[in-house]
N, C-alpha and C positions, 0 to 999 in steps of 0.2 A: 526803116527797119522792117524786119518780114516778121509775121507773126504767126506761131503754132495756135491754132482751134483746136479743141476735141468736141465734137458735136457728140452727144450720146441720147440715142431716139430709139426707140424697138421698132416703130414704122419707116420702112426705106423710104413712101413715100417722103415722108415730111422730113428723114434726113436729106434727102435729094434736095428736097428742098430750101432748107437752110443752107445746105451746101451753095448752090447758086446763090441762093440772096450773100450770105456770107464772101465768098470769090468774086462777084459781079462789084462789093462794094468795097471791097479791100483787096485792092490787086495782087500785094504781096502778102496774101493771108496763105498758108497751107493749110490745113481743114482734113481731121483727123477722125474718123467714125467707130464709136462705140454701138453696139445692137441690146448689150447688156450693160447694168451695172458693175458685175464684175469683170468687164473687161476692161474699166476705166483704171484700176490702179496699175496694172503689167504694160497697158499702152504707156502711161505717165510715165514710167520709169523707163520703158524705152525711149520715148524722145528726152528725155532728163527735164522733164515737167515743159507747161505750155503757160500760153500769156493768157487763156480765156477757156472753161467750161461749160459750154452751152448743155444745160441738163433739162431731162424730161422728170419730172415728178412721179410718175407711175411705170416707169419701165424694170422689165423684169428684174426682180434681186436687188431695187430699191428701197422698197420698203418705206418709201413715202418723204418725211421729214426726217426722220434717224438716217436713210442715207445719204441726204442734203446734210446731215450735221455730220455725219463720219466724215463726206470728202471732207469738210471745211476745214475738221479736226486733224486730220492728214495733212492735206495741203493747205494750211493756211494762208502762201502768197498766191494763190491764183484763185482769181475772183469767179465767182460761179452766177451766169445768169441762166435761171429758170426758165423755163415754156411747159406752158399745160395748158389745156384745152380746159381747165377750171377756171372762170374771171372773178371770183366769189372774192370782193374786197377780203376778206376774212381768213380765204387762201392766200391770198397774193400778201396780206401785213403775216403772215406766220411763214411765209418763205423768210422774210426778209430779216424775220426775228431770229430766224435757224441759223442763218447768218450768210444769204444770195445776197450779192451785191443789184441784181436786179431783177423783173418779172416780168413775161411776155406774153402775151396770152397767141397761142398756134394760128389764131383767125384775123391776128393781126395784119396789116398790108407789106409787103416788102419794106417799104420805106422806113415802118418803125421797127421793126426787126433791128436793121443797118443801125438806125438811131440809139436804139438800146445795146447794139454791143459797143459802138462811139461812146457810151455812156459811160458802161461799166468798165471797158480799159481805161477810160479817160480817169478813172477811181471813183465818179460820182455812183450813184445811184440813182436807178429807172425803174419808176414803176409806171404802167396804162393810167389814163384817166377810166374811171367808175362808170358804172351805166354804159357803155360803148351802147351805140344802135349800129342796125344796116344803113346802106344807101337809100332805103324811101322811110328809113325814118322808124322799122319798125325793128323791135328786138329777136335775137336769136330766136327763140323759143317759138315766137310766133311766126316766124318767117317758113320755118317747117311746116309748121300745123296748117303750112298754106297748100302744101304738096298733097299729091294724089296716093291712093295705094299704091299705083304703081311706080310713081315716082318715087314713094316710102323704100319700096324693092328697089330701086336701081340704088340710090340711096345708102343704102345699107349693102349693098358688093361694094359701092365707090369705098364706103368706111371699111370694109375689111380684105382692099387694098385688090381686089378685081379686077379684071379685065374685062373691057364691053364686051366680047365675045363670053367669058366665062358668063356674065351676069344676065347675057341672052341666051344662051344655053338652059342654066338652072328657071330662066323665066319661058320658055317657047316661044321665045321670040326672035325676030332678028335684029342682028347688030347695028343695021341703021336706025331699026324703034331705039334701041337704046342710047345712040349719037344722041337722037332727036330728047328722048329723057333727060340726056345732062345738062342738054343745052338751056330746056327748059329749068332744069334745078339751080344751074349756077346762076341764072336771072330773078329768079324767085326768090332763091338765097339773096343775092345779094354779094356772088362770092365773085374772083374771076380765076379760080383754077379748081382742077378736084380736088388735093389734098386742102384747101381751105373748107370746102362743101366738106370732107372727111372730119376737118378738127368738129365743127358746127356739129355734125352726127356724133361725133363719142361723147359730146354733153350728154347726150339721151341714150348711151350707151347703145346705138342699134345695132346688132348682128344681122347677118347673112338668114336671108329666109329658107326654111329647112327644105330639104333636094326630095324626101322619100316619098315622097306622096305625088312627086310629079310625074306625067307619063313618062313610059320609053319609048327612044326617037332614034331612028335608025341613025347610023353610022355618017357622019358629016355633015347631018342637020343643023340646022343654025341653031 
């Protein structure tokens, strides 16, 4: 049977990217993109509702847990699994209490993403094991605190969705220091693409480092 997705994410990265883990593990998935909250109920009703809701917790004109309980209150047969870049056990049991059939946390690996939507169409419920760490064992928070200033700066363009060249631009630098920056960030982290180094960065909320204070550079400078 083929099954309608509505992914709803304000970041294109991380919809792209659901989008592929989701198509790659469900051949006959179509996969539906929301940017906002209210564009979930006009889509729904165009397709005449979907098998699965993949929703972001903080995306614009959601309003947190009240718009997890409106969809549910609306659409009560379609199962809604959560993703947020929050792992706070305390988050993830008041999803579930809203009434998300499951919880995913953004810095998860492909493989449990897939797992947790198998979960929630299947009717069960999925939530993360607690405490998650990285690959050497050490936790989110400190895996940053390992990064450089500058690596803080590349960092923070990756999180507000950048281009190497914009991010060497605003830094004076060139686009190869900044290859050489990710490459180091995604080993440090612990991650293996940007949009996972991105989820890792909005735990700490980081923004783009402000442009006014940097020199002006003639015309097609790196």
């Amino acid at each position: 049977m083929s099954l309608t997705i509505l992914v709803a994410d304000d970041h294109p990265l991380m919809r792209s990217a659901l989008r592929q883990t989701i198509t790659l593990a469900f051949e006959d998935a179509t996969v539906i993109e929301a940017a906002r909250f209210d564009q979930i109920e006009p889509l729904l009703t165009d397709l005449g509702g979907a098998d699965l809701i993949v929703l972001d917790l903080h995306m614009p004109g959601m309003s947190g847990f009240i718009g997890l309980m409106t969809l549910r209150a609306d659409h009560a047969g379609i199962p809604v699994l959560v993703v947020s870049a929050s792992e706070e056990p305390a988050t993830i049991q008041r999803a579930i209490d809203c009434g998300a059939s499951g919880f995913v946390p953004k810095s998860a690996p492909n493989a449990s993403i897939a797992e947790a939507v198998q979960a929630v169409l299947d009717g069960d419920i999925w939530m993360p094991p607690v405490d998650e760490v990285g690959e050497d064992g050490a936790p989110p928070m400190q895996r940053i605190a390992s990064l450089t200033p500058k690596e803080l700066r590349v960092l923070a363009g990756i999180a507000a969705g950048k281009l190497n060249k914009q991010i060497a631009f605003e830094m004076d630098v060139t686009e190869k220091t900044v290859k050489a920056h990710v490459t180091t960030i995604l080993r440090k982290l612990g991650v293996h693409s940007r949009t996972q180094a991105a989820v890792l960065a909005s735990q700490l909320a980081l923004t783009a480092p402000p442009t006014e204070d940097l020199p002006d550079r003639p015309n097609g400078a790196a």
